[in-house]
N, C-alpha and C positions, 0 to 999 in steps of 0.2 A: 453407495452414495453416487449419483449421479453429479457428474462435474461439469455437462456442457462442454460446447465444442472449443480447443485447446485454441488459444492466440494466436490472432494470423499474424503472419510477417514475424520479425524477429523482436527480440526485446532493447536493440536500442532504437528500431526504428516508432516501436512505441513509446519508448522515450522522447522521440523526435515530434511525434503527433501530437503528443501533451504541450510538449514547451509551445508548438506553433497555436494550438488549441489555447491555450493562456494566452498567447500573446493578442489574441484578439481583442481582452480588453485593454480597457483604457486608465482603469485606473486598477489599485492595490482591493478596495472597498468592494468593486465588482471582481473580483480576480477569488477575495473569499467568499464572496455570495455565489460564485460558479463551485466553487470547493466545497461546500455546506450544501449546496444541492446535489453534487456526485455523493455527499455522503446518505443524504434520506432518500436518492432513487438504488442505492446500492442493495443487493439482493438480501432477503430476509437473514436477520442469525440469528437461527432457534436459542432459545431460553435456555434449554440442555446444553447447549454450548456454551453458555456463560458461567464453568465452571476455575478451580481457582489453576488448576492447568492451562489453562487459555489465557489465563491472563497476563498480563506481562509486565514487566517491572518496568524500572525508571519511566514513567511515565506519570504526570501529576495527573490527567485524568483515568480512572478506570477505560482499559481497554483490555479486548479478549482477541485472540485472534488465533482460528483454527486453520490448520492446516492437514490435507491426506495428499498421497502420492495415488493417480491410476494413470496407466499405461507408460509410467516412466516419467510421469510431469506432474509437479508439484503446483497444490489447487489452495487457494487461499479465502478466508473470509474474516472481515473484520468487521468490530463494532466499538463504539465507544460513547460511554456517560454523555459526551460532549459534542454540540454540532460542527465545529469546526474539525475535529480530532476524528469523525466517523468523517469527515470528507478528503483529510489528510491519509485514512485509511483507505479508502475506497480509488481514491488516486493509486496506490501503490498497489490496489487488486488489479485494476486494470494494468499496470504497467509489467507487475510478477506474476498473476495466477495463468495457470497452463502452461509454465514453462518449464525447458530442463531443469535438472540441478545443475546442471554444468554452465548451462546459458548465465544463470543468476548469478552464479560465484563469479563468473569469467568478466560479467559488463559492471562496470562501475556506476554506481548510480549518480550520473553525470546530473540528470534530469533536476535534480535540489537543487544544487547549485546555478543550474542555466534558469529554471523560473525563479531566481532572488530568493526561493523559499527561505533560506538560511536567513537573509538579511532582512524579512516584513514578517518573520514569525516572530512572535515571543520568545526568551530561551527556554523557558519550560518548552513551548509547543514545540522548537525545535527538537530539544533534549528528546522528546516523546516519539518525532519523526522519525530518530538517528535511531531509539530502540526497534523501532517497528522496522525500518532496514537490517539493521543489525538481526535481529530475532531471523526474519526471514532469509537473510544470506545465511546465518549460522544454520536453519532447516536444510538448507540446500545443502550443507559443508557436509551435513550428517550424511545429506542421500549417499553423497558420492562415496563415503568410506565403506 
């Protein structure tokens, strides 16, 4: 499986680029119509991956979210029933996929809390976020052992 080329720069400085990349709007309204669009230009998820392994709990919408390890850096794709929740995913591709295991465990996902996400999400959609972090930091915990 072909993963494309690994993350440039480190993973809080793409955490930095998001936050500044949101801050460009103006308001909350446009903030999720940029998010909803990261989620349907986000890279195809075959069908075969939307099986019940991929899929991931605490989340109210159905979401799947594959992961493989090549060259040492852990590659991620997700998808979800829902347009806001495939764009809440596809944020978090961009920010995790191509990086170490060590990178991900090591940097905290400041990022949520710096774009408000906590505070203009729903709690489900939050609840849904915190799994799809969580899921993805716990892949990483696994490389390292």
């Amino acid at each position: 499986m072909s993963a494309g080329k690994p993350s440039c720069g480190s993973l809080r400085e793409a955490q930095e680029e998001l936050l500044e990349e949101l801050g460009f709007f103006d308001s909350w309204m446009e903030r999720y119509q940029h998010i909803i669009e990261m989620g349907r230009s986000a890279p195809e998820f075959p069908e075969e991956w939307r099986i019940e392994d991929n899929r991931l709990r605490g989340c109210q919408s159905q979401v799947w979210l594959k992961s493989w390890q090549e060259d040492g850096r852990l590659f991620f794709r997700a998808v979800s029933d829902s347009a806001i929740v495939s764009g809440l995913a596809a944020l978090l591709m961009r920010v995790y996929s191509g990086r170490l295991p060590c990178e991900i465990v090591e940097t905290p996902p400041d990022f949520i809390a710096g774009a408000g996400l906590d505070h203009h999400l729903s709690p489900t959609r939050s609840n849904g976020l915190h799994s799809m972090v969580s899921q993805i930091r716990g892949l990483a915990v696994k490389c390292l052992q």
